[in-house]
Structures are given as structure tokens and as C-alpha cells.
C-alpha positions in Angstrom: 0.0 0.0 0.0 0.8 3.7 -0.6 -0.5 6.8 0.2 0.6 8.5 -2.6 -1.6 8.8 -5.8 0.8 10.5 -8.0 4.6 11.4 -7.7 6.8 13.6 -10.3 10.6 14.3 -10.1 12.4 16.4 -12.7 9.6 15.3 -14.9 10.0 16.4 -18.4 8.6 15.4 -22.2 9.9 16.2 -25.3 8.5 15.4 -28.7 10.8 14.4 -31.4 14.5 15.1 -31.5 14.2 18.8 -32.2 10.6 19.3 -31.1 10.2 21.5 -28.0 9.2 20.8 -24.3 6.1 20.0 -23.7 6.7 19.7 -20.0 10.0 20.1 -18.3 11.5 19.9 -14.7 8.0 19.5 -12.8 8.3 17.9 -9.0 5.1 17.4 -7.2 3.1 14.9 -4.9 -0.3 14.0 -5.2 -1.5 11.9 -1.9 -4.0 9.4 -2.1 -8.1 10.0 -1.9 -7.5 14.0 -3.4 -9.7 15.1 -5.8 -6.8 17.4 -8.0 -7.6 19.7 -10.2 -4.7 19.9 -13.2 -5.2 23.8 -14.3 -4.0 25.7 -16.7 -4.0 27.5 -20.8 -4.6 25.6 -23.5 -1.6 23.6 -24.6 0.2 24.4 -21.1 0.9 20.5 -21.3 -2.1 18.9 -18.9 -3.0 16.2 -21.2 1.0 15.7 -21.9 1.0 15.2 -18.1 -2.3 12.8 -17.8 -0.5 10.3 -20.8 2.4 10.3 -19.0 0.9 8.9 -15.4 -1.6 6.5 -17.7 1.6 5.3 -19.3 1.0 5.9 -22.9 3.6 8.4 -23.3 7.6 7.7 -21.9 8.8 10.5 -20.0 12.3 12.5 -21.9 13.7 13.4 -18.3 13.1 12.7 -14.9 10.4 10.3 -13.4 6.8 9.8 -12.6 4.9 7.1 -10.2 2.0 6.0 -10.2 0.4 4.2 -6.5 3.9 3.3 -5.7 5.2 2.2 -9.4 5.4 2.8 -12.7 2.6 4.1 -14.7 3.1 0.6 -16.8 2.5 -2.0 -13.6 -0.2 0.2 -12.2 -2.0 0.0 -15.6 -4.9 -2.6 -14.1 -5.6 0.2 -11.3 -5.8 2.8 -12.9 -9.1 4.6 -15.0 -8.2 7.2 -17.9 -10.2 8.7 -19.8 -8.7 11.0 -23.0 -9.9 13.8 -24.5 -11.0 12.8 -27.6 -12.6 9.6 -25.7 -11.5 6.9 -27.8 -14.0 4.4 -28.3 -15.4 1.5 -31.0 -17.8 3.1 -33.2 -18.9 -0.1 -34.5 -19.9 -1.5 -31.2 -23.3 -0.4 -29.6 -22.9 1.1 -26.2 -24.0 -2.7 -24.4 -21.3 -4.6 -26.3 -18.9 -1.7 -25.5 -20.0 -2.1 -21.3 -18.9 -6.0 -22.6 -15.8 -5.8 -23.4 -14.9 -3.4 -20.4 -15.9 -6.3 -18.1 -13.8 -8.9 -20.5 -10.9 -6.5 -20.2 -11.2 -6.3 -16.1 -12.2 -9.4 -14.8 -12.5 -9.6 -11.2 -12.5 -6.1 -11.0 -16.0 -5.0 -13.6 -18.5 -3.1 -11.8 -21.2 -3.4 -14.1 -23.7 -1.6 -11.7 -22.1 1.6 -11.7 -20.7 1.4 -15.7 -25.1 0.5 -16.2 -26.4 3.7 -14.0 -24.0 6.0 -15.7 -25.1 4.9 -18.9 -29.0 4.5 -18.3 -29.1 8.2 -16.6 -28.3 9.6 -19.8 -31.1 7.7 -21.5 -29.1 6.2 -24.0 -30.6 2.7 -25.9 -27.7 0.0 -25.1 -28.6 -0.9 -29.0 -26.9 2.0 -30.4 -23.8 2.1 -31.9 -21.0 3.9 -30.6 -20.7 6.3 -33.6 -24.5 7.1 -33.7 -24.0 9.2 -30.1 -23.1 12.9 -29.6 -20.0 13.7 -28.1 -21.6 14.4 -24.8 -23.1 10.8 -24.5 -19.7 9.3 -26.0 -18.1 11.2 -23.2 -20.7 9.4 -20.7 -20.1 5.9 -22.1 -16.2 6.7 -21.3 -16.9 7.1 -18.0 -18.7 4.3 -17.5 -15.7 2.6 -18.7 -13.6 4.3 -16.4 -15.6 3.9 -13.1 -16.8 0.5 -13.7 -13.2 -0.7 -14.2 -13.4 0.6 -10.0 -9.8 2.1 -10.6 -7.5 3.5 -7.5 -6.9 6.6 -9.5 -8.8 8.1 -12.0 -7.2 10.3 -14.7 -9.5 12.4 -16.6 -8.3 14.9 -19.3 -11.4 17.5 -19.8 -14.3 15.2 -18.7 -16.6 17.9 -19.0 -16.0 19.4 -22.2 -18.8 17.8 -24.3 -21.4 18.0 -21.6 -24.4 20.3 -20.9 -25.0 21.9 -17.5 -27.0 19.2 -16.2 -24.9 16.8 -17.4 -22.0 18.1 -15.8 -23.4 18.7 -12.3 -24.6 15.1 -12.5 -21.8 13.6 -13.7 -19.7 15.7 -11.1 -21.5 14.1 -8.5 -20.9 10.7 -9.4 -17.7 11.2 -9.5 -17.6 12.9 -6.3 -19.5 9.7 -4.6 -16.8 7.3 -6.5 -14.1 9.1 -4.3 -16.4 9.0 -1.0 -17.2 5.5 -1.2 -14.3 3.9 -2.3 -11.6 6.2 -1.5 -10.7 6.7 -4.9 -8.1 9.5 -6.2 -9.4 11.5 -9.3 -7.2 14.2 -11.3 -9.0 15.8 -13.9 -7.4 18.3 -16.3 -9.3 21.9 -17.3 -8.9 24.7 -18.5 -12.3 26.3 -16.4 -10.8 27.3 -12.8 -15.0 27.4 -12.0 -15.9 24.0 -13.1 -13.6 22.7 -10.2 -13.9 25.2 -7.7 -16.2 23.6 -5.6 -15.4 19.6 -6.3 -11.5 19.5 -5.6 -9.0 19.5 -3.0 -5.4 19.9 -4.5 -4.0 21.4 -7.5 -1.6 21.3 -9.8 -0.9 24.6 -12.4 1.0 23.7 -14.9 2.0 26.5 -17.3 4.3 26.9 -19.5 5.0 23.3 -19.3 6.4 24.0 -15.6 4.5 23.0 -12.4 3.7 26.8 -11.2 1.3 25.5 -8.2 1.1 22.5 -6.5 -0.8 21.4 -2.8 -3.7 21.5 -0.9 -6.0 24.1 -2.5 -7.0 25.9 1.0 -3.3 25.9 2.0 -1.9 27.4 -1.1 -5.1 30.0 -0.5 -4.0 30.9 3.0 -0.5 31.5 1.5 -1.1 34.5 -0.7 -2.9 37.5 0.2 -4.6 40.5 -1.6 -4.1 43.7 -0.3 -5.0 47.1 -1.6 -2.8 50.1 0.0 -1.9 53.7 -1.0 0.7 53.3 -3.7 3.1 55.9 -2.1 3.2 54.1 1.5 3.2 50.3 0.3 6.3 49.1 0.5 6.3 45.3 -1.3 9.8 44.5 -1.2 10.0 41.5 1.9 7.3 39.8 0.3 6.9 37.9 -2.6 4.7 39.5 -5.7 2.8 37.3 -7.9 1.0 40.6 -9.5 0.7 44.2 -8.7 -0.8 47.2 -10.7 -1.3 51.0 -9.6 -4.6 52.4 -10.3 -4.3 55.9 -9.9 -2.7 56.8 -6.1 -3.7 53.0 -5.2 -1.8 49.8 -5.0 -3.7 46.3 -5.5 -1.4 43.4 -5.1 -1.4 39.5 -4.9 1.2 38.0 -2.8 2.9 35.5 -0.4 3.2 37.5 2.7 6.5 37.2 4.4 5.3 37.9 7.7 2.2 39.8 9.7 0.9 42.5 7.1 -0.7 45.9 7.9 -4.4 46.0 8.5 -4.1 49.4 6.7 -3.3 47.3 3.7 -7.2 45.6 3.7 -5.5 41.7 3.4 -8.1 39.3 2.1 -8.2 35.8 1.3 -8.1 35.4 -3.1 -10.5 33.0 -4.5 -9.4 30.4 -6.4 -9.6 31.9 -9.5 -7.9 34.9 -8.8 -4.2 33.4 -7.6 -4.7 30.4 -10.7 -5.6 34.1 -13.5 -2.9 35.7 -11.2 -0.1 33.0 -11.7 -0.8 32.1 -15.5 -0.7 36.5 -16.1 2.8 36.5 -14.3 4.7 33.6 -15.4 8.3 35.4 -14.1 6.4 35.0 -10.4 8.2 32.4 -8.2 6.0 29.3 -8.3 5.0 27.5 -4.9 5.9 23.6 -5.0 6.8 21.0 -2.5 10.8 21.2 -2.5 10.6 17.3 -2.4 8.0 15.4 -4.0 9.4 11.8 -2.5 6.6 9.9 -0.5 7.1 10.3 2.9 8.8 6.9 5.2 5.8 4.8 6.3 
């Protein structure tokens, strides 16, 4: 047993001999029974980062683990579900439920694959390439959960789905990690869709790991504060942004001790220190200094 999830050490991925960096030098550690949201721009290398740990892409530099071993041996355990949701269009949705049990025996959870499926109404006759993308994106999931995986790695679940459909399928997933204990990372580029669902982050940007750790701990490490610009003095602190409207200063930072209540400190949301980060990529990024799994 482990209790970490995920694990990254000088991580890095280059495509082709001359290609650039996808990802490069990213540490992190993801405990066991998180829900993580993996934030960050289009192309900032979050899917580059969710093939790695599902071991369908081999990592240039450094390492990644997955539940204590390679991303290759923890293959049976572990639920992925790409963005373009691969799946047979020639099967119908009931032979595709099929051949996720063949391909998990001992494991197949055909209750919860057939409750995912049947809440979005869809006929188990129908062929795979007959469905929108929103139900295709439901009949991967049901793949995914009904495998019951220890970690489940989802690169922009929600993209295909409707309001409803999202908030639904939010909450089954939400459930999955409540009742079995099971870790979920799911990649977006929507700071709101997650807001409310997850625990830890990871903000990758750039193709470097710019935040990574409990979400409410990285929160209580940066304040906002708005002071007069000629009597705020920054420099002992670190700056993620700062502007000067006028004879005001509005900054985000990571205090470096007690701050002046004449500055107004408050608490940012979570969108504010993710826009904040991804605006100011020179800004130091906050990251565990190791990423190894702590002695048992």
C-alpha cells in the first residue's frame, strides 16, 4: 500500500529530436483519496502530463509514479479517460459495457458502468458512432468507473457535456471518491468547473508545475491587499501581480510575515491566484521542495 496517488521528479517530455518541451522539470506529490484539479491555458501541457501517469507516453527526463510504481505496472488500477474519448464506433454502447468487463475481470463493476449509462437515457442498442460527443463522453466514464480504478485520470471530462450533465456527472464522480476512497485528477482549462469539487492542485504553465498542494493551504499562502501606492512598500514579500490604479496599489502576494491591516489583506478566490499565476509567469511558483513519498 501507498498513500501517494501521484509522484513527479524532474519530470519532463519532449516530442521528437528537435521538437520543443512539452513539460519540463516538474516535482510534485499527489496523496491518495485527493480530488486534484490539473489547471492551466490551453496547450500548457495537462493532457502531456495525464499520458504520462496513464503510461502511454515515456517520459524524456526525470520520473513519474503511479500508486507506488510505474505508470506501466499500475496500468490494471488505474481509470483514464482522454480527450478525444477513444472508443469503438462499430460496437453499440451494451457490447462496449462487454468488453470493459472482459478487459477487467475480477475487478467490472457493471452496476455503476449501467447507472452512468442509463441516466443519460441512451438505448444500449446504439452504436458507438451514432451518439453525440456528450453521451460518448458518458459511455467513457462508464468505462472508467466501472473498471473501480484507485486513481482516476481524466483529461477534460466535461467538455462535451451540458450543465445538467456536468453537475450530475460531477457528483458521481464525487461519490466514486467517497465510497471507495478513490483519487481523481481531472485536467481543465475552467478554474469554475472545479472550484467547488476539488482539493489539491496542480498549475501547470508553460509546461512547468507553477502550483502545487492543498487548495486551501496554497489560498492561506497569498494575500490580496490594496494600500496607498506611495506608503506600500512590497519589497519583503513575494509579488505574484501588482498594478497602480491611480494613487492606489492592489497586489497579490505570499506574505513574508504579519501585514498591515491598513493594507485591507483578504483571502483570493481560487480563480484569482490560478488568473494571477498564468498572467505572471516570471512569479516564483510555490511547490513542495521534495516530491518523494514520505517513510511509512
Amino acid at each position: 500500500m501507498t498513500d501517494t496517488a501521484m509522484a513527479a521528479t524532474a519530470l519532463g517530455k519532449r516530442f521528437g529530436r528537435r521538437g520543443g518541451w512539452a513539460l519540463r522539470d516538474c516535482s510534485f506529490r499527489l496523496p491518495t483519496g485527493r480530488v486534484c484539479a490539473v489547471v492551466g491555458p490551453n496547450g500548457a501541457g495537462k493532457s502531456t502530463l495525464l499520458a504520462l501517469a496513464a503510461g502511454l507516453l515515456v517520459p524524456s527526463e526525470g520520473t513519474v509514479t503511479v500508486l507506488g510504481t510505474d505508470p506501466a505496472s499500475a496500468r490494471a488500477r488505474v481509470g483514464y479517460v482522454a480527450q478525444a474519448k477513444p472508443l469503438y464506433p462499430q460496437l453499440t454502447v451494451a457490447e462496449t459495457l462487454r468488453v470493459g468487463a472482459d478487459l477487467n475481470p475480477g475487478r467490472w463493476d457493471a452496476g455503476t458502468a449501467e447507472r452512468i449509462v442509463s441516466a443519460g437515457d441512451l438505448d444500449p442498442k446504439t452504436k458507438i458512432r451514432a451518439l453525440s460527443g456528450g453521451q460518448r463522453t458518458r459511455v467513457a466514464l462508464a468505462l472508467a468507473l466501472g473498471k473501480r480504478p484507485e486513481l482516476l485520470l481524466l483529461d477534460e471530462p466535461m467538455a462535451d457535456l451540458d450543465p445538467l450533465a456536468r453537475h450530475e456527472l460531477m457528483g458521481t464522480l464525487m461519490a466514486q471518491a467517497a465510497q471507495h476512497g478513490t483519487t481523481i485528477v481531472m485536467s481543465s482549462h475552467v478554474v469554475a468547473e472545479l472550484e467547488d469539487s476539488c482539493d489539491h492542485l496542480l498549475l501547470v504553465g508553460g509546461g512547468r508545475i507553477r502550483l502545487a498542494g492543498e487548495i486551501d493551504a496554497l489560498l492561506d499562502a497569498h494575500a490580496r491587499v490594496s494600500a496607498p501606492s506611495e506608503s506600500a512598500d512590497l519589497t519583503p514579500h513575494t509579488v505574484v501581480e501588482h498594478r497602480v490604479t491611480g494613487r492606489q496599489l492592489t497586489a497579490l502576494l505570499r506574505p513574508a510575515g504579519p501585514l498591515d491591516d491598513a493594507w485591507r489583506p483578504t483571502r483570493p478566490t481560487l480563480e484569482e491566484l490560478v488568473l494571477a499565476h498564468l498572467r505572471n509567469p516570471q512569479a516564483a511558483p510555490l511547490v513542495p521542495a521534495t516530491p518523494e513519498e514520505p517513510a511509512a
